[in-house]
C-alpha positions as CSV (number, residue, x, y, z in Angstrom):
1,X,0.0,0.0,0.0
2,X,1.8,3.4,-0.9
3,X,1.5,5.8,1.6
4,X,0.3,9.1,-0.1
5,X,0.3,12.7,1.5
6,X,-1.4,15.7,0.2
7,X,0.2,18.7,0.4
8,X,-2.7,21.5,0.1
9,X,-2.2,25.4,-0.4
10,X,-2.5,28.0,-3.0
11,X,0.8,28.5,-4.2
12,X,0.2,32.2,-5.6
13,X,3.4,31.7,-6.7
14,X,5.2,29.2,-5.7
15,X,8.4,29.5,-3.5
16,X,11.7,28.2,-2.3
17,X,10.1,27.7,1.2
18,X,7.3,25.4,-0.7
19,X,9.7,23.5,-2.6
20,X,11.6,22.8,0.4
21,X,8.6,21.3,2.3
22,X,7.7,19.4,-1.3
23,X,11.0,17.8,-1.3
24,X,11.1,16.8,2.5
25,X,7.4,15.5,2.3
26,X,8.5,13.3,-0.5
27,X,11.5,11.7,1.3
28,X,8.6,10.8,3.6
29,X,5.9,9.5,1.9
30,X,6.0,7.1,-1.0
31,X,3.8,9.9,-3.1
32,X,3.0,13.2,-2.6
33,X,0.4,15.3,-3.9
34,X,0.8,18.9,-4.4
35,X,-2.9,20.2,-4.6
36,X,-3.6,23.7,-5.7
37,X,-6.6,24.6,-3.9
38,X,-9.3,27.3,-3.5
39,X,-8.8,29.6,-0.5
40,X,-11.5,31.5,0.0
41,X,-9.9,33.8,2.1
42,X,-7.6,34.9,-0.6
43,X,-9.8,36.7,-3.4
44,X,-6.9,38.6,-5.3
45,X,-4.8,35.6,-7.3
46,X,-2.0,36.7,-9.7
47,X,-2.0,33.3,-11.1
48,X,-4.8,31.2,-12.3
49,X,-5.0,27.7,-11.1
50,X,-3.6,26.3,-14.1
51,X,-0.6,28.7,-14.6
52,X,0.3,27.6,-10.5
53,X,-0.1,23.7,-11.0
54,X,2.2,23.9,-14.4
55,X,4.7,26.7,-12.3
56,X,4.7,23.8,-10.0
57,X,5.1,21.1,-12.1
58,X,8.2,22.8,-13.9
59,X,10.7,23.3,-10.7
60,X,9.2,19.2,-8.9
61,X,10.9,17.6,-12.3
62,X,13.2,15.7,-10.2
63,X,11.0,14.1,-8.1
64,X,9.7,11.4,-9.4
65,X,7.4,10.7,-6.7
66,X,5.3,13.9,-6.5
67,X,2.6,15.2,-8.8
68,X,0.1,17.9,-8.6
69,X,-2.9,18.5,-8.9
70,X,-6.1,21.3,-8.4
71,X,-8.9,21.3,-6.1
72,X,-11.9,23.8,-5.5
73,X,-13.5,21.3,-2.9
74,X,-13.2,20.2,0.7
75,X,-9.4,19.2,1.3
76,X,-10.9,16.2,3.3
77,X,-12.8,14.9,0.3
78,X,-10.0,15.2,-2.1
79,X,-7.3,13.3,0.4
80,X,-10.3,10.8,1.0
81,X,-10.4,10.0,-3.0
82,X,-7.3,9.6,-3.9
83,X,-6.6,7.2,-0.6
84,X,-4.2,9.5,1.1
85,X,-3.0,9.1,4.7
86,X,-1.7,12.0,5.8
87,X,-2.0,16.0,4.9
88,X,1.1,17.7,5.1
89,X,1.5,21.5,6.2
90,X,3.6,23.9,6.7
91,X,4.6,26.0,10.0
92,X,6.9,29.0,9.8
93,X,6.0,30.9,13.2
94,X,4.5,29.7,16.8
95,X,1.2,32.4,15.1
96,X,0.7,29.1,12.2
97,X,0.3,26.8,14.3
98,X,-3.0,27.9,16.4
99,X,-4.9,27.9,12.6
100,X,-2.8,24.7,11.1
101,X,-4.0,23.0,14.7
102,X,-7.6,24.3,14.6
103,X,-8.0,23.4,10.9
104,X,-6.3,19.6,11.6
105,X,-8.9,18.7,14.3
106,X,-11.5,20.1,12.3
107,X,-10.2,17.6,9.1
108,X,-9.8,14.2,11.6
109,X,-13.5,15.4,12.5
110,X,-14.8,15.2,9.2
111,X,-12.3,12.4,7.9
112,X,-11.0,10.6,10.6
113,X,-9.0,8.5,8.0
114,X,-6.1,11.3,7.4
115,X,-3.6,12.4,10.1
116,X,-2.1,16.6,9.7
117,X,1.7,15.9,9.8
118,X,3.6,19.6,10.4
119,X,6.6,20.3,8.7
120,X,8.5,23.4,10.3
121,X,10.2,25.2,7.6
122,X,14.2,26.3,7.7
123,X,15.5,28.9,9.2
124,X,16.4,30.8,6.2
125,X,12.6,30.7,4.7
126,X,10.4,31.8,8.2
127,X,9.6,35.1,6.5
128,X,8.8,33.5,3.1
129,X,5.6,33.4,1.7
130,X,3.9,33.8,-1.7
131,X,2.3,37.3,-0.3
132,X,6.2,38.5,0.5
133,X,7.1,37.8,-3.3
134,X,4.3,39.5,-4.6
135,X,4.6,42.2,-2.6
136,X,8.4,43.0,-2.9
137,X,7.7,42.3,-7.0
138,X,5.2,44.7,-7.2
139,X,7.9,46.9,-6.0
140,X,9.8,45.9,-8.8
141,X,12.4,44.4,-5.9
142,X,14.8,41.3,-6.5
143,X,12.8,38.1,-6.0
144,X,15.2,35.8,-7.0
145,X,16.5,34.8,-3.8
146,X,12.6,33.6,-3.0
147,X,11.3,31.9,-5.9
148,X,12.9,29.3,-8.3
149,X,14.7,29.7,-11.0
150,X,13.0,27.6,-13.5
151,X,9.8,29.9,-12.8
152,X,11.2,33.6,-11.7
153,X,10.9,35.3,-15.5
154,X,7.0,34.1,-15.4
155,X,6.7,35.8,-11.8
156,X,8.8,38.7,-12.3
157,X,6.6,39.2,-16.1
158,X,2.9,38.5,-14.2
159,X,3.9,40.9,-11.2
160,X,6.8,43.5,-11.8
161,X,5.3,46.7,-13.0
162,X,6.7,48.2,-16.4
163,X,8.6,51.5,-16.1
């Protein structure tokens, strides 16, 4: 039986932080499921769901066991269908883990068949998250310390503004 994680968030874009916690969650699980999903928290997107899965899918090329997908229903469902065991997320601060804990007892409530497994992130990527990038591109700052290569000329075309 392969033991498969699902690795939910919105990627808008992706970052070195994410692909860090993509390539530790696949040292752990036999697959891993990177699912782009609706937040409905998060209105503004600078990428549609198709331009984040295939951002994603260009800088995972190496690892063989993770794929990814898009989702605009209930995480619980999704991890239900495709027989997954655990959902993987992310902590950067001690101010994560009160929402990542309150939304992981809420998902063994309605699918008691998936455990929450928290990954803290590296030092070096605490601050980083897709908001940062966007906001220090808009500024037409240097992103390319937070994003990969493979998918920084996409990010810095989408969201650097033109002088």
């Amino acid at each position: 039986m392969n033991r498969i994680a699902v690795y939910p968030g919105s990627f808008d874009p992706v970052t070195l932080g994410h692909l860090d916690i993509i390539t530790r969650a696949s040292q752990l699980f036999d697959e891993v499921i990177v699912l782009v999903s609706k937040n409905i928290m998060k209105t503004n997107s600078c990428f549609t769901y198709i331009e984040r899965k295939q951002m994603i899918e260009r800088v995972i090329g190496n690892l063989s066991n993770v794929k990814v997908d898009i989702s605009d229903g209930l995480l619980v469902d999704y991890v239900k269908n495709v027989n997954a065991i655990a959902i993987v997320k992310c902590l950067r601060a001690v101010s994560d883990f009160e929402y990542e804990f309150q939304m992981a007892l809420a998902n063994k409530k309605l699918y008691d068949g998936a455990e929450t497994v928290f990954l803290t992130t590296t030092a070096e990527n605490m601050y980083l998250s897709s908001s940062v990038v966007r906001q220090i591109a808009s500024f037409n700052g240097d992103i390319s310390h937070f994003v990969p290569n493979d998918i920084l000329p996409d990010i810095e075309k989408r969201l650097m503004t033109k002088e």
